[in-house]
NUNU-508894 format. One record per residue (C-alpha): x, y, z; residue number from 0. Coordinates in Angstrom, 3 decimals. Last residue first. Example, Ala and Ser with C-alpha at 12.3 -4.5 7.8 and 13.67 -1.06 7.14 Angstrom:
13.670 | -1.060 | 7.140 | 1
12.300 | -4.500 | 7.800 | 0
This chain:
40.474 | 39.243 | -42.079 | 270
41.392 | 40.335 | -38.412 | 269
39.719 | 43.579 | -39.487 | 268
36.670 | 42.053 | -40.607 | 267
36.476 | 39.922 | -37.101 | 266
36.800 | 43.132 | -35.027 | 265
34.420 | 44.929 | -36.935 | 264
32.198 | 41.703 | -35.817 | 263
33.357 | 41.486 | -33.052 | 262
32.167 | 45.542 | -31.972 | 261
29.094 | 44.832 | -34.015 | 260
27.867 | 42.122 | -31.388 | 259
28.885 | 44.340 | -28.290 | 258
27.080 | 47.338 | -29.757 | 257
24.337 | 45.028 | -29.910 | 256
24.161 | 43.860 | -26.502 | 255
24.984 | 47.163 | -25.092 | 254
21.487 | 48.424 | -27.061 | 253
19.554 | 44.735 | -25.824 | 252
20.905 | 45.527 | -22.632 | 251
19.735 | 49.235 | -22.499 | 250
16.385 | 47.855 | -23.523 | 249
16.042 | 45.927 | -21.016 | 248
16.783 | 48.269 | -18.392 | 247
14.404 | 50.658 | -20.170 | 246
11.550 | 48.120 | -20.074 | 245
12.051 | 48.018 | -16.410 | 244
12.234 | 50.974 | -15.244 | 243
8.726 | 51.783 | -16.672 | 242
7.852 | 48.924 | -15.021 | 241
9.044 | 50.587 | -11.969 | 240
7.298 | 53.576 | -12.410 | 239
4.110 | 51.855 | -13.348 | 238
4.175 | 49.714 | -9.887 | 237
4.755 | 53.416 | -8.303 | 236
1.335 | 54.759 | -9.999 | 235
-0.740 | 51.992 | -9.416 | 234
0.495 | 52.193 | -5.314 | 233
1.775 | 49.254 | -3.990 | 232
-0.329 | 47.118 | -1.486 | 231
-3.574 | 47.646 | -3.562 | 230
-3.447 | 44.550 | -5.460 | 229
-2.099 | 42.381 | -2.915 | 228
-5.274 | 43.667 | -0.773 | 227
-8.577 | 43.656 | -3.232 | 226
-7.633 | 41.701 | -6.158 | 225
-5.423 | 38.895 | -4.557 | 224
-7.674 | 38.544 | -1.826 | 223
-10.352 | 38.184 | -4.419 | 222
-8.585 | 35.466 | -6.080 | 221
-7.762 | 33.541 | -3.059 | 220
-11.387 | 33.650 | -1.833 | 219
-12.811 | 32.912 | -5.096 | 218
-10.489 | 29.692 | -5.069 | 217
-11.330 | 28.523 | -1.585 | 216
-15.205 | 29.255 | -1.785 | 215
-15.527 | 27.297 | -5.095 | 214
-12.726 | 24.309 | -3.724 | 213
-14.382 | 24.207 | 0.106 | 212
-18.079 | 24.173 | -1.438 | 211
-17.648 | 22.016 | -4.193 | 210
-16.197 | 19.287 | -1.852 | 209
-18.461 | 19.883 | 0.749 | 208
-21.332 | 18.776 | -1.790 | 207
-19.955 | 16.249 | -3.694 | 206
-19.460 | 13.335 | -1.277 | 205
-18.607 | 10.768 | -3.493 | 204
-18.507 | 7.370 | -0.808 | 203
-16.721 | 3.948 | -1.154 | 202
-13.838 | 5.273 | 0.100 | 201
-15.172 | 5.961 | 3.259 | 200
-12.126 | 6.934 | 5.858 | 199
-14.202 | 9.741 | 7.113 | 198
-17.660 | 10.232 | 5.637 | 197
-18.920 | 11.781 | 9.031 | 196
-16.326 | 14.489 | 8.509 | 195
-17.710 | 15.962 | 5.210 | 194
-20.328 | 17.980 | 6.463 | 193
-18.182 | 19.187 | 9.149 | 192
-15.151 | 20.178 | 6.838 | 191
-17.754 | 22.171 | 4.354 | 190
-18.450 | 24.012 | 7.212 | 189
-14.949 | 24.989 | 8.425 | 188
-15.014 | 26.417 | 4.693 | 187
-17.635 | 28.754 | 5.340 | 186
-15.211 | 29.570 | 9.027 | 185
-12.383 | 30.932 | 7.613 | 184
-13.674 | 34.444 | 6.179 | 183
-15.147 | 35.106 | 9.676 | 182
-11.586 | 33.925 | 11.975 | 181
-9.556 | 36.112 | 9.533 | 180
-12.150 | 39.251 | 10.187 | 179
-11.815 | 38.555 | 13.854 | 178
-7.914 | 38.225 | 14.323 | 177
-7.087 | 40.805 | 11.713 | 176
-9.723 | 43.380 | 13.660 | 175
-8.089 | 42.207 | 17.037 | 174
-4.353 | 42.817 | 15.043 | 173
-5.064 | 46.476 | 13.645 | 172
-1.077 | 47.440 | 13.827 | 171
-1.575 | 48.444 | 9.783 | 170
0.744 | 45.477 | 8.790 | 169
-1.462 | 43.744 | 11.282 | 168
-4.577 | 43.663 | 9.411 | 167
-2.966 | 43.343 | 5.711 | 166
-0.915 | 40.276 | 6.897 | 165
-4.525 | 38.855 | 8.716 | 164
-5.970 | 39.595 | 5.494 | 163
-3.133 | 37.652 | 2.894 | 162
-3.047 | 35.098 | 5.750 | 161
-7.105 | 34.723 | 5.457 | 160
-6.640 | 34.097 | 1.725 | 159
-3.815 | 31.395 | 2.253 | 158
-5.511 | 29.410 | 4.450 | 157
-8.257 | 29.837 | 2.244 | 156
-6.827 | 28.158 | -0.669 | 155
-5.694 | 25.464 | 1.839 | 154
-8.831 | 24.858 | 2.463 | 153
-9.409 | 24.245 | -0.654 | 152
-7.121 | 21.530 | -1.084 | 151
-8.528 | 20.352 | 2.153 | 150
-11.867 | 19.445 | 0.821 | 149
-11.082 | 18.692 | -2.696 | 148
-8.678 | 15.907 | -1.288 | 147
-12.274 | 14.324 | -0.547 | 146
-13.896 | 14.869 | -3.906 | 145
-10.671 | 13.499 | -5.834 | 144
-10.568 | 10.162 | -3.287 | 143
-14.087 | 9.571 | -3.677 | 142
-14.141 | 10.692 | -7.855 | 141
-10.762 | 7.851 | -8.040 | 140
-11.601 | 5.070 | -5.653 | 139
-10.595 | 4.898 | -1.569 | 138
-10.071 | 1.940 | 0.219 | 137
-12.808 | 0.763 | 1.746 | 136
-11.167 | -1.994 | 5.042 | 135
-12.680 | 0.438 | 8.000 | 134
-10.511 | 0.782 | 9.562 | 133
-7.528 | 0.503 | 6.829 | 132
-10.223 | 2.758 | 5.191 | 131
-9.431 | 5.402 | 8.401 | 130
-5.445 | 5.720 | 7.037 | 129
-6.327 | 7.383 | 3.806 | 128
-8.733 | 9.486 | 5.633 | 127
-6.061 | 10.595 | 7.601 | 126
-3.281 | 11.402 | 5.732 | 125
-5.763 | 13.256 | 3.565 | 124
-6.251 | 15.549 | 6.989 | 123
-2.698 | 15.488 | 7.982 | 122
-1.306 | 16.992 | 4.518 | 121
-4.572 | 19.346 | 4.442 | 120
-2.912 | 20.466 | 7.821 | 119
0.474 | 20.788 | 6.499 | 118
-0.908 | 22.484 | 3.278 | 117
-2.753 | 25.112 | 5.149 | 116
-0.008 | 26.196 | 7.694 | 115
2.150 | 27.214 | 4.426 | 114
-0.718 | 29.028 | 2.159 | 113
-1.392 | 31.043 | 5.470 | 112
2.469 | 31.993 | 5.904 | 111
3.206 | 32.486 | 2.582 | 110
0.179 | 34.794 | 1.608 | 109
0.880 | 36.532 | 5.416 | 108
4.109 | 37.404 | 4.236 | 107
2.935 | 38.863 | 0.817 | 106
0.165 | 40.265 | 3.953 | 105
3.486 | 41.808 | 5.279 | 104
3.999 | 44.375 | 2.655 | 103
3.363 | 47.383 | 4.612 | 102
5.098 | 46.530 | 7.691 | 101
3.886 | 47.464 | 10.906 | 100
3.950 | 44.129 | 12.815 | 99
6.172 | 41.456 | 10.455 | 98
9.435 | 40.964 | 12.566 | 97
7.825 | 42.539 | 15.095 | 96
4.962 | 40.045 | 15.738 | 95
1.650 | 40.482 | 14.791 | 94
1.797 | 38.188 | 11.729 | 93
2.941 | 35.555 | 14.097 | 92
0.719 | 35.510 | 16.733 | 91
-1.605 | 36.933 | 14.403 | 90
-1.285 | 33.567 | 12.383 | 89
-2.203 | 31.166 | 15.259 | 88
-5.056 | 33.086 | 16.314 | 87
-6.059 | 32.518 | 13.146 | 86
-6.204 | 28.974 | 13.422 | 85
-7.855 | 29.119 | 17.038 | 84
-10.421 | 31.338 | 16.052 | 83
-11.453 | 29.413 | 12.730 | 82
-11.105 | 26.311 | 15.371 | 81
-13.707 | 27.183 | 17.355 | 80
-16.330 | 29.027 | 15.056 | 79
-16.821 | 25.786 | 13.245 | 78
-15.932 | 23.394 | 15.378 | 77
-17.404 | 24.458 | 18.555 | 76
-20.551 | 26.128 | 16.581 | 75
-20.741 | 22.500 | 15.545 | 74
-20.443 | 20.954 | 18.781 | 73
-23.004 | 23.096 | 20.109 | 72
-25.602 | 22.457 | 17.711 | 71
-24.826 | 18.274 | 17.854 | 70
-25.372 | 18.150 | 21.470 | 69
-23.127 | 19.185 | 23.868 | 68
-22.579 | 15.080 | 25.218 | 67
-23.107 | 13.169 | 22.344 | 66
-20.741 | 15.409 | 20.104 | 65
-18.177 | 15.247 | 22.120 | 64
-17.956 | 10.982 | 22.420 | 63
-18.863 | 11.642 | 18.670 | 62
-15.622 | 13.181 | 18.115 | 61
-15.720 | 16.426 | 15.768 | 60
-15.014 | 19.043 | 18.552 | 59
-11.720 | 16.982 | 19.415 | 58
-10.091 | 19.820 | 20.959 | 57
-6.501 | 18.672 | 22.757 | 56
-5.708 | 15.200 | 20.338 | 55
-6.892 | 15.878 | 16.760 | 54
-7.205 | 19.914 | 17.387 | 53
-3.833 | 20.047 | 19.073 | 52
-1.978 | 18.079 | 16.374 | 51
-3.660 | 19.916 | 13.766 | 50
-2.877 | 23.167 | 15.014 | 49
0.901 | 21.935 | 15.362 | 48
1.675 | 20.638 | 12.039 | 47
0.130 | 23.601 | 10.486 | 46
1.969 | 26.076 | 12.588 | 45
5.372 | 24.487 | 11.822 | 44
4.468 | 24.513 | 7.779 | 43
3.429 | 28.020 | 8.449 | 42
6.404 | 28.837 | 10.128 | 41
8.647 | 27.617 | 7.249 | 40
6.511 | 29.262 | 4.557 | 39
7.177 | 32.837 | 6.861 | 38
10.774 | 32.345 | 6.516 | 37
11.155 | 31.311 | 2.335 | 36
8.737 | 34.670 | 2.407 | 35
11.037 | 36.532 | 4.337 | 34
13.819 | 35.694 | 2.307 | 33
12.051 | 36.625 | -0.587 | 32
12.125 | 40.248 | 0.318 | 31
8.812 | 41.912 | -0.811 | 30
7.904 | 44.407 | -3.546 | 29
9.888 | 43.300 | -6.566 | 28
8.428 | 39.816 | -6.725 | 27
5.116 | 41.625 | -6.910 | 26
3.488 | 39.655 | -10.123 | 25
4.831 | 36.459 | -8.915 | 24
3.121 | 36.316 | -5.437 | 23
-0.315 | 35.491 | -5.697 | 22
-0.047 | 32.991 | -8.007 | 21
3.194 | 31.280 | -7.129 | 20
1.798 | 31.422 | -3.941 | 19
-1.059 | 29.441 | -5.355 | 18
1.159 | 26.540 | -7.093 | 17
3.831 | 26.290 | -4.138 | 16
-0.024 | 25.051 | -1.859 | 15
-1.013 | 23.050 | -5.216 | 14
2.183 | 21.339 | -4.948 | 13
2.131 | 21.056 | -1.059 | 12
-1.761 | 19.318 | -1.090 | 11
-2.513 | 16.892 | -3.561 | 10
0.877 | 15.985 | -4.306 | 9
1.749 | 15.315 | -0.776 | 8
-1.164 | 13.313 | 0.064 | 7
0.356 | 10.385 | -1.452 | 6
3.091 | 10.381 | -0.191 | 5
2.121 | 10.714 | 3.451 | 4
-0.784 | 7.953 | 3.006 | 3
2.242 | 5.148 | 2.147 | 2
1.498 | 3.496 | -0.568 | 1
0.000 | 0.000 | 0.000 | 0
């Protein structure tokens, strides 16, 4: 049997480099990379440890839990829980001073979010793929693809709510980060509770959360991209340095040619 590591991997850190290749390659001027390399790293940390705390510290999803706050409370537990807790996680960060005041730390809070997402989308598919030992069902194609759909966008909103909680404390506003993170997390939080009772079963296609998490994850991304990322560098400045650009360019191609003619005179002579 493969092992459920390597084959979650694919379906959740490529897509994960994928998306902040997205968001990220149109600014590579505005942001030092080495602080993106450095706020990836933390995420992956923060990943691994939100999940291991929410698996083992606050199981809001366990039927022993379930039974005994009723099914209402768990799920406002879960849902509004956990998109606290997760954010929390990133202000922590976000709001400290390496990042705290900085203008172009929600590049940093891309990274970060997009980071902490694929570790926990990593355990998640790790998991299911581990439940149909359980359970003896091992997964098809559409139930595995509709269940990896459920983290991979998550991790598309991982990434979204870093972009926000980047933009929140960048401006010193870390409660308002915390809050309006925790908000745009929790739709997706959903889609994770109406998928969890089909743990492990790879006989079943469960469509809905699946559409849910991927739609909400992707328009999330994209309009985080639009409305923040966007507006982090002024139109006008962005034009400048494009501007820049193109001239640098074109001062190589000149130099280039000169270069080219000068041994080619060079060769005539020699003739």
């Amino acid at each position: 049997m493969v092992s459920p590591v390597l084959l979650a991997a694919p379906v959740t850190i490529l897509p994960a480099v994928a998306a902040l290749w997205y968001l990220l390659k149109r600014y590579e001027d505005y942001f030092e990379d080495a602080r993106v390399f450095l706020s990836l790293t933390l995420g992956f940390f923060l990943g691994l440890l939100a999940i291991a705390l929410e698996v083992t510290a606050f199981p809001f999803q366990d039927p022993e839990f379930v039974a005994a706050m009723g099914e209402a409370t768990a799920f406002v537990f879960f849902v509004a829980g956990y998109a606290l807790f997760e954010t929390a996680a990133k202000v922590a960060v976000l709001g400290s001073r390496w990042f705290r005041g900085k203008k172009d730390a929600p590049y940093y809070g891309a990274a970060m979010g997009l980071g902490m997402g694929a570790m926990m989308a990593l355990g998640f598919v790790a998991l299911n793929v581990n439940a149909t030992e359980v359970l003896g069902v091992e997964y098809g194609v559409s139930s595995f693809l509709t269940m990896a759909s459920v983290p991979l966008g998550a991790v598309f909103v991982h990434g979204a709510v870093g972009v926000y909680v980047g933009k929140g404390t960048g401006e010193g506003r870390l409660w308002r980060a915390w809050f309006v993170g925790a908000l745009l997390q929790m739709p997706v939080l959903v889609a994770y509770w109406l998928f969890w009772p089909s743990i492990g079963r790879g006989d079943a296609v469960v469509l809905f959360p699946a559409l849910l998490s991927l739609a909400y994850g992707v328009g999330l991304l994209w309009f985080a991209r639009a409305r923040v990322l966007d507006l982090v560098v002024p139109q006008h400045i962005r034009d400048q340095l494009r501007r820049e650009r193109r001239r640098a360019a074109r001062r190589g191609d000149a130099a280039g040619d000169r270069d080219a003619g000068g041994d080619e005179a060079q060769g005539d002579n020699e003739a």
